[in-house]
C-alpha positions as CSV (number, residue, x, y, z in Angstrom):
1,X,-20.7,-8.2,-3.1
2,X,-19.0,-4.7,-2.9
3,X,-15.2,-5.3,-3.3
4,X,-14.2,-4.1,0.1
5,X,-10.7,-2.7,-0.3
6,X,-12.7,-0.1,-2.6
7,X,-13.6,1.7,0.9
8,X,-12.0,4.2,2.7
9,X,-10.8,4.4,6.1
10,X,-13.9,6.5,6.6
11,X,-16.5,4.2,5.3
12,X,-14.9,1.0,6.2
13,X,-15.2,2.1,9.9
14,X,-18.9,3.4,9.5
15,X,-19.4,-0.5,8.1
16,X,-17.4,-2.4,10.7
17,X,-19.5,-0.3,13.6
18,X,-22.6,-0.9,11.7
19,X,-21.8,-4.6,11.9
20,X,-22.1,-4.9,8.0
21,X,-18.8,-7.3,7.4
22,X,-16.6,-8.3,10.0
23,X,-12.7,-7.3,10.4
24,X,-11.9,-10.3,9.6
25,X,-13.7,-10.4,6.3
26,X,-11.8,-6.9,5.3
27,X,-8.4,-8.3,6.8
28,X,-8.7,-11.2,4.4
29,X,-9.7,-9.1,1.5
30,X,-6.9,-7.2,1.4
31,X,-4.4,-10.1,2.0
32,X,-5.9,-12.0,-1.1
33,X,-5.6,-8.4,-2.8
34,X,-1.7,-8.0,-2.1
35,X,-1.6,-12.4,-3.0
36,X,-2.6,-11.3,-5.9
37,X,-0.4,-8.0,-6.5
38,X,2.3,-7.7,-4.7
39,X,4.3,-10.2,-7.0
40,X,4.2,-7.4,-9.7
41,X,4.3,-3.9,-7.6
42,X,6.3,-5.2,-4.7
43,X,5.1,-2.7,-2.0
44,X,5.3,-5.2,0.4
45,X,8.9,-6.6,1.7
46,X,7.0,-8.5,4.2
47,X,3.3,-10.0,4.8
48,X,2.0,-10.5,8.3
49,X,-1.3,-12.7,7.6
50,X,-1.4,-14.3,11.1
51,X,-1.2,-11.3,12.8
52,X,-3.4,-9.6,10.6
53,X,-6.0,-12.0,11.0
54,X,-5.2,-12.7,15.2
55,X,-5.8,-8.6,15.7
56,X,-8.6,-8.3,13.5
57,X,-10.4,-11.0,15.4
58,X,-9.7,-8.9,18.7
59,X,-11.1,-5.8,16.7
60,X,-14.2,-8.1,15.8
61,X,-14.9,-8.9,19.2
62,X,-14.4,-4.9,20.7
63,X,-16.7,-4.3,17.8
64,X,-19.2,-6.9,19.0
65,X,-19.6,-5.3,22.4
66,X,-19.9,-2.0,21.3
67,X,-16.2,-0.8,22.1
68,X,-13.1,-0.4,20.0
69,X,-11.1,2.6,19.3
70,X,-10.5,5.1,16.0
71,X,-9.2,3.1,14.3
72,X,-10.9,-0.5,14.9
73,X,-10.5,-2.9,12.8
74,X,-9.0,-1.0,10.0
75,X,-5.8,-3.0,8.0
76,X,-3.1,-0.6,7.1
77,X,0.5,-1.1,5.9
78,X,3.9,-0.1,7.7
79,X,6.3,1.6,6.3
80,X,9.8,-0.7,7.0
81,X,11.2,2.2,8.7
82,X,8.7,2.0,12.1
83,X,9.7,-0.8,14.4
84,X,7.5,-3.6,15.0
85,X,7.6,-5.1,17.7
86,X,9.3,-9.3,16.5
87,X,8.6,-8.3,12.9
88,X,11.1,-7.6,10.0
89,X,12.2,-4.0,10.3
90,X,15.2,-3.4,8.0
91,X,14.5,0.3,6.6
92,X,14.9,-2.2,3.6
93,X,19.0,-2.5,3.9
94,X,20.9,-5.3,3.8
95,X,22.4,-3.9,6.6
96,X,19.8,-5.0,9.1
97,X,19.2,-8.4,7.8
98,X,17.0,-10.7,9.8
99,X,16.9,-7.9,12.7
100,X,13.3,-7.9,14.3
101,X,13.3,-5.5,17.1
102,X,11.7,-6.3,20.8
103,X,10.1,-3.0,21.2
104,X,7.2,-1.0,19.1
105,X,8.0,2.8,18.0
106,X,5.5,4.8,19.5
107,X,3.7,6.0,16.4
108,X,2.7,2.6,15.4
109,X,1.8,1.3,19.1
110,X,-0.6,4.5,18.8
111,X,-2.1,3.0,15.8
112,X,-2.5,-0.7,17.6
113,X,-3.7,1.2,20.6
114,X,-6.8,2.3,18.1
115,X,-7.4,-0.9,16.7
116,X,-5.4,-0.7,13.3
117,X,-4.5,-4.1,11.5
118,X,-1.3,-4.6,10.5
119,X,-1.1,-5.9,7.1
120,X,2.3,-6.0,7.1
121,X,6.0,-4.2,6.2
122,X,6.0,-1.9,3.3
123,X,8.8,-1.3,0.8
124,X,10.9,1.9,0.7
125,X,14.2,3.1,-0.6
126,X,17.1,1.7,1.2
127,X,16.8,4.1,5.1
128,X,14.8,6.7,3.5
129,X,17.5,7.7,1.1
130,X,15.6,8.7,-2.5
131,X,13.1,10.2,-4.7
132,X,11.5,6.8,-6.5
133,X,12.0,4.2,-4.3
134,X,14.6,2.0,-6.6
135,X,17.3,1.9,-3.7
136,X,15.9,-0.6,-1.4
137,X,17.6,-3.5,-1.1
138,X,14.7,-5.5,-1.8
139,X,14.2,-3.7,-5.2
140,X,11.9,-1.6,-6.7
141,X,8.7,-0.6,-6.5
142,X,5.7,0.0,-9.3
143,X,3.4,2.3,-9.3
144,X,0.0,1.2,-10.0
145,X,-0.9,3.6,-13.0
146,X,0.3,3.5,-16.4
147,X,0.5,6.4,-19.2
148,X,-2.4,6.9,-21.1
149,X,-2.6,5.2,-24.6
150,X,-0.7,7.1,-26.9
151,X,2.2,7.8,-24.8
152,X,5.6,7.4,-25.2
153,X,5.6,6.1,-21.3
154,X,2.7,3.5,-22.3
155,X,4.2,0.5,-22.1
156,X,6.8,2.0,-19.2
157,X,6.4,1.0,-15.6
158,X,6.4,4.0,-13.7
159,X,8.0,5.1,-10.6
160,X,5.6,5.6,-7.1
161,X,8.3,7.9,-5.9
162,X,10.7,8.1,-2.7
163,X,11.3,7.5,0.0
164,X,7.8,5.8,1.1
165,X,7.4,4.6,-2.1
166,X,5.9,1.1,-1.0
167,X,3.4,3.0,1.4
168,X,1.7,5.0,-2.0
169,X,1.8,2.1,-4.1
170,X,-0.2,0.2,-1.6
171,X,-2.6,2.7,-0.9
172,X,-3.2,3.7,-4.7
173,X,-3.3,-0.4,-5.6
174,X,-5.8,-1.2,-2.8
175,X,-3.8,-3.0,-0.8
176,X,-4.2,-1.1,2.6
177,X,-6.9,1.0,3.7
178,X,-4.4,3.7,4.3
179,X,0.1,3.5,5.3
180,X,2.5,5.1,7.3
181,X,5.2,6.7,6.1
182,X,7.9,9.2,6.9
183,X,9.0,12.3,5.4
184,X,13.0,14.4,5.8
185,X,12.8,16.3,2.2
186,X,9.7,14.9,0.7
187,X,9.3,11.5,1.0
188,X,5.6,11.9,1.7
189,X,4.0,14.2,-0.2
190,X,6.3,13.8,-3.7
191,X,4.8,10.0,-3.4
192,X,1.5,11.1,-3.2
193,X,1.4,13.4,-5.4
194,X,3.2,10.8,-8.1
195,X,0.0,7.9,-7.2
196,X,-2.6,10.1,-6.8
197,X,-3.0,9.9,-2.9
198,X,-2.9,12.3,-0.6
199,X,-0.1,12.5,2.1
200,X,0.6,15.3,4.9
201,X,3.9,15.6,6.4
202,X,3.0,17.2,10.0
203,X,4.7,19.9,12.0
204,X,8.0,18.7,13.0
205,X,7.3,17.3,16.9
206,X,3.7,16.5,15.8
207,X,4.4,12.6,16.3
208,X,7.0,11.0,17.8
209,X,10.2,9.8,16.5
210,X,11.0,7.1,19.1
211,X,11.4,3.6,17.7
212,X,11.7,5.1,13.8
213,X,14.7,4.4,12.3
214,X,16.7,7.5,12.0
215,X,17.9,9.0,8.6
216,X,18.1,13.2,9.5
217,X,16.7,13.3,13.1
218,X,16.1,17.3,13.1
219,X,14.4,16.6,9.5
220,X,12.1,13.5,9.9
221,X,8.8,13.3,10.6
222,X,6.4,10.3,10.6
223,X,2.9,11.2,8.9
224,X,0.1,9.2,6.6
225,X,-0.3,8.3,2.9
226,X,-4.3,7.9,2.2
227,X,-6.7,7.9,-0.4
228,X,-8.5,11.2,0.5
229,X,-8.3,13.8,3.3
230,X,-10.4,12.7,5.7
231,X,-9.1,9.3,6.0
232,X,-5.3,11.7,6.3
233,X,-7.3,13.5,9.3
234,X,-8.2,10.2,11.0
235,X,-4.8,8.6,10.5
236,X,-2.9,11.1,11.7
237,X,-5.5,12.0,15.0
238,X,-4.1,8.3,15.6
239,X,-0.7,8.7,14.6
240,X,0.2,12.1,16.7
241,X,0.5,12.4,20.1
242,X,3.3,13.7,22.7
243,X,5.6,11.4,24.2
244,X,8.3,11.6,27.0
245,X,10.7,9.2,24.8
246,X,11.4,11.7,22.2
247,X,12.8,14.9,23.8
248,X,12.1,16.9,20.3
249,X,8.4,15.4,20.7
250,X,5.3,18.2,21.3
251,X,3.5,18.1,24.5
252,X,0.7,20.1,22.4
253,X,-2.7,18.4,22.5
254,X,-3.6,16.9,19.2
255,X,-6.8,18.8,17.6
256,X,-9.9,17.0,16.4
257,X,-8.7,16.9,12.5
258,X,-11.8,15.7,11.3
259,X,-14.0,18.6,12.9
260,X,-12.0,20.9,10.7
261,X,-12.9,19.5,7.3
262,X,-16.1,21.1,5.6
263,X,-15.3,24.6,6.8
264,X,-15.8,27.3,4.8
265,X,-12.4,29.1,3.8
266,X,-13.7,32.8,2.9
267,X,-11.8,35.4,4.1
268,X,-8.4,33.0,4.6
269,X,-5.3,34.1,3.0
270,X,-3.4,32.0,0.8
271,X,0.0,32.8,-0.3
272,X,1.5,31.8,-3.5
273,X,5.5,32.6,-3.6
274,X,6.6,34.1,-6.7
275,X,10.3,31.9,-6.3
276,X,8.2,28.7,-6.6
277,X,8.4,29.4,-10.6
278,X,11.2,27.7,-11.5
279,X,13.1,28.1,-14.6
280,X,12.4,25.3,-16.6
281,X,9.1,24.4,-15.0
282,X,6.6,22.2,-17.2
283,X,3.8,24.0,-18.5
284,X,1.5,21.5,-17.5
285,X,2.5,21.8,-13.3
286,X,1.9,25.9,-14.2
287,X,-1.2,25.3,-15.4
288,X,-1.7,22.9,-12.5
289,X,-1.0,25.7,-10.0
290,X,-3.2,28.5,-11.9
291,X,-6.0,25.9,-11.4
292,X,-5.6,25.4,-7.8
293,X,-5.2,29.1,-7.3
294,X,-8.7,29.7,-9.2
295,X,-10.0,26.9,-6.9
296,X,-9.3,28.3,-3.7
297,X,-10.1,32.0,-5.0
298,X,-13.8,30.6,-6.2
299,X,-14.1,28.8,-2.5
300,X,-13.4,32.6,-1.1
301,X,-10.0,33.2,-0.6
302,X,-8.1,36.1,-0.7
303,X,-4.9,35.1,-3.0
304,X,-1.7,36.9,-2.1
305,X,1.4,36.8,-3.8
306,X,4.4,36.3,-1.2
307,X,8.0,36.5,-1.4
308,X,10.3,33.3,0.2
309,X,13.5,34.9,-1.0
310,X,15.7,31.9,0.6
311,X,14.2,29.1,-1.3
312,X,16.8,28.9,-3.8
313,X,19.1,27.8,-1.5
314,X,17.2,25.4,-0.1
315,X,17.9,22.3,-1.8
316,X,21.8,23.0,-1.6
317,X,21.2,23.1,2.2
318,X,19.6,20.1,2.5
319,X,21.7,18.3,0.9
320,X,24.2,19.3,3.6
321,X,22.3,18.9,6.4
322,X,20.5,15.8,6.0
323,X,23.7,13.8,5.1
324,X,26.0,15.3,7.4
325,X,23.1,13.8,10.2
326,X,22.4,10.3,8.5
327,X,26.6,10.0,8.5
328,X,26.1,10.4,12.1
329,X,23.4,8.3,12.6
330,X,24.4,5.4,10.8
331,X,27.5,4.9,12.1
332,X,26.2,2.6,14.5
333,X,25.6,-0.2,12.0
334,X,28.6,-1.5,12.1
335,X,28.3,-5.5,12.1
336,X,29.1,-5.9,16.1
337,X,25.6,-5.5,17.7
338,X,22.7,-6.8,15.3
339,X,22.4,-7.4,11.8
340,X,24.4,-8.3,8.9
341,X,28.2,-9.3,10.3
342,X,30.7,-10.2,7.7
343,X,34.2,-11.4,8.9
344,X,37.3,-9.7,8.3
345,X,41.6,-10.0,9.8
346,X,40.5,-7.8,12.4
347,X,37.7,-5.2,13.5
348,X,38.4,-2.4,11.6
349,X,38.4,-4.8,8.4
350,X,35.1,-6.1,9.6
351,X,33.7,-2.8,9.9
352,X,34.5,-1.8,6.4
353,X,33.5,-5.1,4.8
354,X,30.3,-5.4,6.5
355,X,29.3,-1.5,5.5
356,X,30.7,-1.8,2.0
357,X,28.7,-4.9,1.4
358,X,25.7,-3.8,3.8
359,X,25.0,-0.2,2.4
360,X,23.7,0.3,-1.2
361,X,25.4,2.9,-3.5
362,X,23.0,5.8,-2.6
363,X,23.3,5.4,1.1
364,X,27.5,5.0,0.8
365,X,27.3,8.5,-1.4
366,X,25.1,10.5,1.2
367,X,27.5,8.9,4.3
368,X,30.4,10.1,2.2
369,X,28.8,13.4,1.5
370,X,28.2,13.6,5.6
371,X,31.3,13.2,6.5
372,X,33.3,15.1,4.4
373,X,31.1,18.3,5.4
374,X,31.2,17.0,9.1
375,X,35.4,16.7,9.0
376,X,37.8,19.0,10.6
377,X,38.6,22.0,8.3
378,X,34.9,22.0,6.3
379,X,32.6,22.1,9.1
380,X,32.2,26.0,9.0
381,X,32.6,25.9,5.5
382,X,29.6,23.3,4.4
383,X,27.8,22.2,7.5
384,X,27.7,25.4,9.9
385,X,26.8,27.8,7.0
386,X,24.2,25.3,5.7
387,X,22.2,25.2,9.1
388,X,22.4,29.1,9.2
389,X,20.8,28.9,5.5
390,X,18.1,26.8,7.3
391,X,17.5,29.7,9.7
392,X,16.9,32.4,6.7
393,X,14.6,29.4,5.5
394,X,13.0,29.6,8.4
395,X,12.5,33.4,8.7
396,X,11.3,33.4,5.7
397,X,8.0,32.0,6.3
398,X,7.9,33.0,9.7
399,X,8.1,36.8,7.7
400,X,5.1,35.8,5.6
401,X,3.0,33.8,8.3
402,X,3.4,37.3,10.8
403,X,1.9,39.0,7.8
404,X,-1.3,37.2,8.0
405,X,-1.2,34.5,5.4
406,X,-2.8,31.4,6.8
407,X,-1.3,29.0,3.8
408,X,0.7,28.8,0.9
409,X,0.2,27.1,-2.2
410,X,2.5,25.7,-4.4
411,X,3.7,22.6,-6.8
412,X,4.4,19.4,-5.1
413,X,6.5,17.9,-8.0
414,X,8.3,19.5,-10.8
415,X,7.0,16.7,-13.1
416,X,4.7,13.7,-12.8
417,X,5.8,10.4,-12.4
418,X,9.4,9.1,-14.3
419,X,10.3,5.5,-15.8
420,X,11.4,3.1,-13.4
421,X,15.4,2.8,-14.7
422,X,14.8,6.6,-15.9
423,X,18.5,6.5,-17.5
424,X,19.1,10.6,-17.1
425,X,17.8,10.0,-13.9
426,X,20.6,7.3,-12.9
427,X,23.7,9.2,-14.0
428,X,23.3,12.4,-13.1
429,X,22.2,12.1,-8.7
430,X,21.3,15.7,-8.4
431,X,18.6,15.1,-11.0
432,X,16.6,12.9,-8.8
433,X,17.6,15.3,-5.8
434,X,15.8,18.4,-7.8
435,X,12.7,16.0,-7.7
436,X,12.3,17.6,-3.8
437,X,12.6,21.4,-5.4
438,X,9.3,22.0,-3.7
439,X,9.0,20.0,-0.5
440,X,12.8,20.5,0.9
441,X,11.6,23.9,2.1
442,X,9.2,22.5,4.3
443,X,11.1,20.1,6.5
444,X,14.1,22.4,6.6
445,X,11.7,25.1,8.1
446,X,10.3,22.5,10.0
447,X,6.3,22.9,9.0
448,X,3.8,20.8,8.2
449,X,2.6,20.1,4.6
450,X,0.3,18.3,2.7
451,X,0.3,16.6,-1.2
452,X,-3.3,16.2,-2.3
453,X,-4.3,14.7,-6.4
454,X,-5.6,18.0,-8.2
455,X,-5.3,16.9,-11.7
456,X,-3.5,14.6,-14.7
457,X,-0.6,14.9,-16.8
458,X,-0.8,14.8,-20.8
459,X,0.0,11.3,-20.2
460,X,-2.9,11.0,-18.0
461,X,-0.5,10.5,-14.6
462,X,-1.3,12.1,-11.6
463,X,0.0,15.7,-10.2
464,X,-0.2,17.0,-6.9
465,X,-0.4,20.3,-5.3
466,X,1.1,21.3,-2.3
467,X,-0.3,23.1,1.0
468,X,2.0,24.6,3.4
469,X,0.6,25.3,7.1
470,X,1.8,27.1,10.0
471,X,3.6,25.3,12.7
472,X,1.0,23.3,14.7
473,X,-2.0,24.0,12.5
474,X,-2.9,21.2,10.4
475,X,-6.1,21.4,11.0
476,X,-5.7,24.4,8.2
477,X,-4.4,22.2,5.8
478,X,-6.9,19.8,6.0
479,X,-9.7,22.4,5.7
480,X,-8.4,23.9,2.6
481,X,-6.9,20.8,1.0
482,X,-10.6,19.1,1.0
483,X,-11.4,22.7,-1.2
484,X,-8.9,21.4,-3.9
485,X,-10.2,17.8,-3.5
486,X,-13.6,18.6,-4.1
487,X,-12.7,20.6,-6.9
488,X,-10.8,18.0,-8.5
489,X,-12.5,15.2,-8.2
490,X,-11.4,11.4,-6.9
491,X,-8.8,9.8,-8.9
492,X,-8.3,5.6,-8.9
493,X,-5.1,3.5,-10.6
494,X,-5.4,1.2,-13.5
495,X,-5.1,-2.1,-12.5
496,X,-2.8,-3.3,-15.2
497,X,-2.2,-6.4,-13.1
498,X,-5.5,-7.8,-13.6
């Protein structure tokens, strides 16, 4: 019998509506998949088999009668950070222990709306806050390839990447048809690109934020991690939409993604900025790029070299902004209203014993980072100069989008995947920061972007590259993506479990 967590979103739901296996059948495929996995990768923080197997029965019986939505019958995995409606949602902090909230965020109600499964909670680094998801409280996640034999990482368990680590490890091992996940400086597309998948961050206001948990609100935005394109085009039809309860939402209608994939891409303009070559930068993600640029230019393209002169201050910026809003945003765990509580002589001693013991070491250093450039005397100095950085960031590619370039390519890592315990890595935070060189830009700016599998490392580890759209035009990025796709051929994990 064909192993049915082999298919895509794609062909799954061709089957289902062709009546070939039942929702059921496919639900419980993939739960005996993570049984048998999810002990050793840990993408999963939390399993939801009876509701998995309670909606796929409802999908069976749309199915049955000829109805059902996109998205019917399809299993997927949640990232921790979307709120589930009486399920564990913790953004994997101890923090939030035992906190299950009574309302759904609206990006995965759009999913439910459609008929998607839920297979359950997906691991991530502790409220978004990382580049290899080894921060969550619940530890950390593997990634489902190993090193080639021969390698010096060999024998090494790899890193899936940050924050929606879980979300690519699960979709690379099998054990979803396809995730959610959210990115503020990366923390889609640097995953992908580190398991072979392919994620798109979305315009900024392309899908609502309401019932996320918050970690930079001007910077986060909720999008899909895949195994291909199309199944990234169907996700995210599902995923987007406008909504009243988030004021920063898009009342834009959401395009027909799929209808722009197998488009020709003569005559488009691709732009490839000359600061994306970083001193430093590994032959092999160089290479990489060349490749992708000879791809696109072979599929019709006009290649243009473009200048994003702001770029190098764009990491710097970041990592202003983004804690100087999760310091914000996270003061409200505090050990009154929900969550982890522990008892001091008086409130304020509460309050710091509950967020010293609640918030992991990464999340305490961005908080302290936040509110340093947030406090009287440094505001102008960090925080206020920082967002007008953001604006040059901004005009930037506004300059080069006016000028008729209809995407840009670039990198989407500065290396492949890194050990899991990666010991440079661990003392030194602002080497595991530089691991968003390339995708910072993006959010900051506010555009959508897209990580899709163009090629191996010498260690025979996946490498992305990166598309980057104009505001509202992912249809675009899709289109041109499925050029480098083709081109590179589908990519699947070694199962070193089995």
């Amino acid at each position: 019998m064909t192993d049915l967590t082999a298919l895509t979103i794609a062909q799954a739901r061709e089957k289902l509506r062709a009546r070939e296996f039942t929702s059921v059948e496919l639900t419980d495929a993939y739960l005996g998949a993570i049984e048998a996995a999810n002990g050793d990768l840990n993408a999963y923080v939390e399993v939801t088999a009876d509701i998995a197997r309670d909606r796929a029965a409802q999908s069976d019986a749309k199915l049955a009668s000829g109805d059902g939505g996109a998205l019917e019958g399809i299993p997927l995995g949640i990232k921790d950070l979307f709120g589930t409606e009486g399920v564990h949602t913790q953004a994997c902090s101890h923090i939030l222990d035992n906190f299950k909230p009574r309302y759904e965020s609206t990006v995965s109600q759009n999913l439910r709306n459609d008929g998607a499964v839920m297979l359950g909670k997906l691991n991530m680094d502790e409220f978004a806050m990382g580049s290899s998801n080894e921060t969550s409280y619940y530890g950390a996640v593997k990634n489902p390839w190993r090193a080639s034999q021969g390698s010096p990482l060999e024998s090494v368990d790899l890193v899936p990447g940050g924050s929606s680590g879980g979300s690519a490890s699960a979709v690379a091992a099998h054990l979803c048809a396809g995730a959610t996940a959210t990115d503020t400086g990366g923390s889609i597309r640097q995953p992908a690109a580190f398991t072979g998948t392919v994620g798109i961050k979305p315009t900024y206001g392309r899908c609502s934020r309401w019932g996320i948990v918050a970690f930079a609100s001007s910077l986060d935005q909720a999008g899909p991690i895949t195994r291909d394109v199309r199944d990234a085009a169907i996700m995210l039809q599902s995923m987007a939409s406008s909504d009243p309860k988030d004021t920063t939402c898009s009342d834009l209608p959401v395009p027909n993604y799929e209808a722009s994939l197998g488009k020709s891409i003569k005559g488009m303009k691709i732009g490839i900025p000359r600061e994306y070559r970083m001193d430093g930068m590994p032959g092999e993600i160089e290479d990489l790029w060349q490749q992708g640029i000879a791809w696109l230019k072979d599929a019709g393209a006009e290649i243009v070299d473009i200048s994003l002169p702001h770029t190098k201050y764009a990491l710097p910026a970041y990592y202003i902004v983004a804690p100087a809003e999760a310091s914000s945003n996270l003061a409200r765990y505090d050990g009154v209203r929900y969550g982890l509580r522990v008892d001091g002589k008086d409130i304020t001693d509460m309050y710091e014993k509950t967020r010293a013991e609640g918030f992991g070491d990464e999340v305490q250093r961005r908080v302290m980072i936040g509110t340093y450039v947030l406090s009287a005397g440094y505001y102008d100095a960090y925080y206020l100069r920082a967002q007008k950085v953001r604006t040059l960031i901004k005009q930037d590619f506004e300059a080069v989008f006016a000028q008729g370039v209809d995407t840009i390519l670039t990198p989407a890592t500065p290396s492949a995947a890194f050990a899991i315990g990666d010991k440079e890595m661990a003392a030194d935070p602002v080497k595991m920061y530089l691991n968003d060189i390339f995708t910072v830009t993006v959010n900051m700016a506010g555009l959508p972007g897209i990580s899709v599998p163009a090629g191996l490392s010498a260690d025979g580890l996946p490498l992305g590259l990166q598309l980057i759209g104009r505001p509202f035009e992912e249809e675009t990025l899709f289109q041109t993506s499925t050029i480098i796709e083709q081109a590179a051929g589908q990519f699947s994990p070694i199962k070193w479990w089995g």
